[in-house]
N, C-alpha and C positions, 0 to 999 in steps of 0.2 A: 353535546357534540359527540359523535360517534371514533371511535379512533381510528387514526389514518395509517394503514399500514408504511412505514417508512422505507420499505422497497418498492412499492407500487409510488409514492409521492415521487421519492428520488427520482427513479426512472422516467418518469415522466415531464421531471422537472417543476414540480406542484407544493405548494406549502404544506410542509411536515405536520400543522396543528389542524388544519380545513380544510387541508388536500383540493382546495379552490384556486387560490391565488398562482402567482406565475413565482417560481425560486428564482431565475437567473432574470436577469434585463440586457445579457450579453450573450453570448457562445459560451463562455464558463465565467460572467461577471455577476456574482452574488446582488439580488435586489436588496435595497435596503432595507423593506416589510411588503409583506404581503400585500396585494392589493384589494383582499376579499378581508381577513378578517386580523389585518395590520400588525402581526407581529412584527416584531423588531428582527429582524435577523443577523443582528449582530452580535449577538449571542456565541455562535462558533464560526471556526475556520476550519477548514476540511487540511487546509495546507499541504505537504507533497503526498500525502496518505493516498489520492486517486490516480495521480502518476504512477506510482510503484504499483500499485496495485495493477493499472493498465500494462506497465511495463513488462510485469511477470504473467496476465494474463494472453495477453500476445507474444513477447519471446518466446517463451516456451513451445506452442504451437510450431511457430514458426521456422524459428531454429529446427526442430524436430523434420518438419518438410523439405529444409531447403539439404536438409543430409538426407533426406528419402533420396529426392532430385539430383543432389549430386553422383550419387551412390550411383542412382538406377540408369542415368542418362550422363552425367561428368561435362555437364557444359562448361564453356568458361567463365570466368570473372563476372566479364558485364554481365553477360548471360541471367547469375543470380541477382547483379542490382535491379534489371532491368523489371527484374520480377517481382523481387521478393521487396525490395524499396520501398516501390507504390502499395505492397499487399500490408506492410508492416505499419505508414505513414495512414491509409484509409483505416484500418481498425484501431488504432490508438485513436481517433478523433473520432470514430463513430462510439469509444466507447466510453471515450475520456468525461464529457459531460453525463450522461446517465451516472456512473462510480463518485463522480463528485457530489451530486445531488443525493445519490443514497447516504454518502460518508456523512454529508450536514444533515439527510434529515435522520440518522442514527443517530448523530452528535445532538439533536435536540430531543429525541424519543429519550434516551440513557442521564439526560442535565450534564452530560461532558464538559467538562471546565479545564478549561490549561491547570496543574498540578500545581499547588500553594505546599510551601512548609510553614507546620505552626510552630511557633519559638519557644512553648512548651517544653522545658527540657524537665 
């Protein structure tokens, strides 16, 4: 089996080991194995790691434009919901599923495991 780049599966939403099967069976509901070559995908949890990441990928931006905006033209209030609401709400959802698929299929390329202590002292 050839290895599946875990940005190209992510993004796409494709299984991280055969880059075949389907990751999600929702809008960002994790399947529970591949349908091509049946991993278990319950292996990792991306958990808020895709949020924040979307969070900071779009505030940033965005904030930075809506003080261009303000700056250059000083509408009011609504003015900026009217705008900048729907621009903030559309790229966090176009971008939220793609960051989650890469987080999990990283977490499977790397063996990511939630953090154990051993009692080895």
């Amino acid at each position: 089996m050839t290895a599946v780049s875990p940005f190209l599966a992510g993004a796409k939403g494709r299984c991280p080991r055969c880059g075949e099967g389907a990751m999600f069976s929702g809008f960002l509901t994790i399947a529970p194995s591949c349908s091509a070559c049946d991993l278990d995908y319950g292996f990792a949890d991306a958990g808020d790691g895709p949020a924040f990441f979307v969070m900071s990928i779009v505030g940033f931006p965005v904030v930075f434009l809506a003080l261009l905006f303000e700056v250059a033209v000083g509408p009011p209030l609504w003015v900026h919901m009217v705008v900048w609401l729907p621009v903030t709400v559309a790229l966090c959802l176009l971008l939220l599923r793609p960051c989650k698929g890469i987080l999990f299929a990283l977490q499977f390329k790397h063996a990511a495991e939630e953090a154990r202590f051993n009692d080895d002292h």
